[in-house]
C-alpha positions as CSV (number, residue, x, y, z in Angstrom):
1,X,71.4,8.6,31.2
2,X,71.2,6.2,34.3
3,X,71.2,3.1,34.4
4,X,67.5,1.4,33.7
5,X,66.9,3.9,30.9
6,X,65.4,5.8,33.9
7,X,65.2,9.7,33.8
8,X,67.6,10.9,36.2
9,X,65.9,14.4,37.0
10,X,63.6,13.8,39.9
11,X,60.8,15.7,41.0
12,X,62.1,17.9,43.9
13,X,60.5,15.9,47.2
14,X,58.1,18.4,49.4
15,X,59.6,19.0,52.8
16,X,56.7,18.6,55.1
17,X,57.3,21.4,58.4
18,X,56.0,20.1,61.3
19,X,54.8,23.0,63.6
20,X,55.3,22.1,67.3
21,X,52.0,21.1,69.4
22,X,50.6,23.9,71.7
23,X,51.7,20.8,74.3
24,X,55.2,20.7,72.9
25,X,55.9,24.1,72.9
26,X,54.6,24.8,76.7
27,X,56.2,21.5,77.7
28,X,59.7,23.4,76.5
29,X,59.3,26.9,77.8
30,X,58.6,25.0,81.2
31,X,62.2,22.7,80.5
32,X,63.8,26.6,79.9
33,X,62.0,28.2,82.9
34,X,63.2,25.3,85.0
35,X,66.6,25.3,83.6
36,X,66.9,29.3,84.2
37,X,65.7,28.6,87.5
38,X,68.2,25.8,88.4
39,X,71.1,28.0,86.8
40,X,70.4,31.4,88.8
41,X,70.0,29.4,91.6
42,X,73.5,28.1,91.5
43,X,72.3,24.3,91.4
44,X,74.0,23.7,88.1
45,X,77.2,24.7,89.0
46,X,77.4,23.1,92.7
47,X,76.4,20.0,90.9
48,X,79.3,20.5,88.0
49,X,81.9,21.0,90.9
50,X,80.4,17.8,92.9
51,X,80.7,15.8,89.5
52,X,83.9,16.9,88.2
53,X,85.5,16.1,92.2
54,X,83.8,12.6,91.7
55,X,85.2,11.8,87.9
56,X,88.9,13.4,89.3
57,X,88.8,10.9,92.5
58,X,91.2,8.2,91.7
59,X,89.6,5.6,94.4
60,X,86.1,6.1,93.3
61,X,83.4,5.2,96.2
62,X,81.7,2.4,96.3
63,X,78.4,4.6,96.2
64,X,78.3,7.2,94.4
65,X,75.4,8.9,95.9
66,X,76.8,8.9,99.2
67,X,79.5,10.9,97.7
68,X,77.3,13.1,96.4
69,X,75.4,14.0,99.3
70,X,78.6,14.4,101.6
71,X,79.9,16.9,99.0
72,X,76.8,18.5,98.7
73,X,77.0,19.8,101.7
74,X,74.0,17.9,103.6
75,X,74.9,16.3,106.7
76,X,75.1,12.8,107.6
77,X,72.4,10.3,108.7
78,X,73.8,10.5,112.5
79,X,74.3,14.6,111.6
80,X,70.6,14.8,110.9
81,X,69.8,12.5,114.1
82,X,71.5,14.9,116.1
83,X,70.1,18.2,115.1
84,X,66.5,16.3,115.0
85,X,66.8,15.6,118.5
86,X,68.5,18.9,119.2
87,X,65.4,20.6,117.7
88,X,62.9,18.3,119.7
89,X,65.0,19.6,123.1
90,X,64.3,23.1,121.8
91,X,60.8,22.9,120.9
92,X,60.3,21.4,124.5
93,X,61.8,24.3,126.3
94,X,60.3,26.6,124.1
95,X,57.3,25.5,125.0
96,X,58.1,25.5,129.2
97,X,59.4,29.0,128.4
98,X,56.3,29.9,127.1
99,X,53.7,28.7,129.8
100,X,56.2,30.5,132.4
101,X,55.8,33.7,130.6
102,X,52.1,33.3,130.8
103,X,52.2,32.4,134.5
104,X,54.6,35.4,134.9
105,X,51.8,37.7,133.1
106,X,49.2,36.7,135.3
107,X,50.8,37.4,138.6
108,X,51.6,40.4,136.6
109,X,48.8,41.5,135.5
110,X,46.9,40.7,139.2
111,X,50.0,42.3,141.5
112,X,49.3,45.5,139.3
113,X,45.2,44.7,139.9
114,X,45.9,45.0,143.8
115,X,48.1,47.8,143.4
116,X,45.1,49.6,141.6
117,X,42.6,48.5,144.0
118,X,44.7,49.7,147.0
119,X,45.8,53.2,145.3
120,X,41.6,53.6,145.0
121,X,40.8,52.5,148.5
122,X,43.5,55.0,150.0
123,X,41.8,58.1,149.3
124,X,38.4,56.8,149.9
125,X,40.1,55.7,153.8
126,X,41.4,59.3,153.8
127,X,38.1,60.8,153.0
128,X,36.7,58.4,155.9
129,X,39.3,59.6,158.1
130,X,38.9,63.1,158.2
C-alpha cells in the first residue's frame, strides 16, 4: 500500500510517436547534404585547424575574425587593393592588345587582298602583252 490508500499499480502511460513533418525531414537531409558537402570539400577541417591555432594562441587577438581570415588564407585589405588594381591594369592592356590584333588583321587581311588582285592582273598584262 502507498500512502493515501491509493493503488500503487498505474495504468501504463501511452507513449505518443511523433513522426517528423515532410518539412522537418527535407529540412535535415538538406543540414546532411550540406554538411557532406562542407566535409568533402575540406571546409571542416581548415576551419578545425584555424580554431584549434586560435584557442592554443596564448596572446589571443583583439579580433578574432581578423585572425581568422589571416589564417584562412585570404589576403589582406591592402592584399586585395593591390591585386584589384593589378587586375584593372590587365583588363586595360587586354583590351589595347585586342583592338591592335584587330588593326593587325585588317592590314592583314587587305595586304593579302592586293597581293590577290595583283597575282590576277599579271597574267591578264601578260596576255595583253603578247
Amino acid at each position: 500500500r502507498t500512502s493515501g490508500g491509493r493503488n500503487s499499480a498505474r495504468p501504463p502511460q501511452r507513449t505518443v510517436e511523433r513522426r517528423a513533418s515532410p518539412h522537418t525531414m527535407a529540412t535535415e537531409q538538406k543540414k546532411e547534404a550540406f554538411r557532406k558537402y562542407l566535409e568533402s570539400a575540406g571546409v571542416i577541417d581548415s576551419l578545425t585547424k584555424v580554431l584549434v591555432s586560435l584557442y592554443e594562441e596564448p596572446d589571443k587577438p583583439a579580433t578574432a575574425i581578423d585572425f581568422l581570415k589571416a589564417n584562412l588564407g585570404g589576403p589582406t585589405p591592402a592584399e586585395y587593393e593591390a591585386l584589384e588594381e593589378e587586375k584593372n591594369t590587365l583588363a586595360a592592356e587586354l583590351e589595347a592588345t585586342k583592338k591592335e590584333l584587330a588593326e593587325t588583321q585588317a592590314k592583314l587581311e587587305a595586304a593579302e587582298a592586293a597581293a590577290e588582285a595583283a597575282a590576277a592582273a599579271a597574267p591578264a598584262e601578260e596576255a595583253a602583252a603578247e
